[in-house]
C-alpha positions as CSV (number, residue, x, y, z in Angstrom):
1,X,123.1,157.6,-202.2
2,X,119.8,158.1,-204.1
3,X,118.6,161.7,-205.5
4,X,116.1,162.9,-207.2
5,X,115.5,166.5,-209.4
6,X,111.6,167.8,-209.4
7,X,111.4,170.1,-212.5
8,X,107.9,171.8,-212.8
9,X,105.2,174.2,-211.7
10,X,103.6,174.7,-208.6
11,X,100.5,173.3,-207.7
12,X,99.3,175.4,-205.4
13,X,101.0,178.3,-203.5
14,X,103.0,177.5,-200.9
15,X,101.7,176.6,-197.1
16,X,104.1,178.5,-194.6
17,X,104.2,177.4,-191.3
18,X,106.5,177.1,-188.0
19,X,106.8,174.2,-186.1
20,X,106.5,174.0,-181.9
21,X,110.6,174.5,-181.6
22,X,110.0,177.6,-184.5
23,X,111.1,176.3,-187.3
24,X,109.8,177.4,-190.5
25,X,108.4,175.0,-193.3
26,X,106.5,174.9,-196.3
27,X,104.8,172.4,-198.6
28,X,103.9,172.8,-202.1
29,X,102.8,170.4,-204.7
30,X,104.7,170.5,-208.1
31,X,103.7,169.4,-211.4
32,X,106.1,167.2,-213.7
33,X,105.0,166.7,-217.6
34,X,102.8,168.0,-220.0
35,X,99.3,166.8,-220.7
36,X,99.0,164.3,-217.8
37,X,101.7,165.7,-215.6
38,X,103.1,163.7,-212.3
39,X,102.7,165.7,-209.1
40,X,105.1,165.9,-206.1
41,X,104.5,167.0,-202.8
42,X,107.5,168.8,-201.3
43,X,108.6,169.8,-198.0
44,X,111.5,172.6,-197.4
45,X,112.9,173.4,-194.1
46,X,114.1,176.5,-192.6
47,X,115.1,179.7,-194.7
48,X,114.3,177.4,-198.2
49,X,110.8,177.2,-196.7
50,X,110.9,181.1,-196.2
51,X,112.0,182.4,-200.4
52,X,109.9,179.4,-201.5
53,X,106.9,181.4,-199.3
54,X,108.1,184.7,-200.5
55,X,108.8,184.1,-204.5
56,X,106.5,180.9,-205.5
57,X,102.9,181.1,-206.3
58,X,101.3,179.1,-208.3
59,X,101.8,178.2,-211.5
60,X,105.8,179.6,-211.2
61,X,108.2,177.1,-212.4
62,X,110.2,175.1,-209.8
63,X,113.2,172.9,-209.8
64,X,114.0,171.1,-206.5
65,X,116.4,168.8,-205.5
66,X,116.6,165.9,-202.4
């Protein structure tokens, strides 16, 4: 099985917003590297998508995981 760990800084703040069944999900970008960085966009589900809403803004570091 594959996986992959994001370490950086958001992008942007995060998007909150709640699907048609109610679940809750975000997306954020996040920045990898130094002077020419490697963005990510990211997706978190459910009560992850709620803390990253309520504690990321951007510029806060980040480390994700999937």
């Amino acid at each position: 099985m594959n996986s992959i760990i994001i370490t950086g800084r958001l992008g942007k703040d995060p998007e909150l917003r709640q699907s048609a069944s109610g679940t809750p999900w975000a997306t954020v970008s996040v920045a990898e590297g130094g002077d020419d960085p490697n963005w990510f966009d990211v997706k978190c589900f459910n009560r992850t998508a709620e803390i990253l809403d309520e504690y990321g803004s951007k510029g806060r570091k980040v480390a994700v995981q999937g």
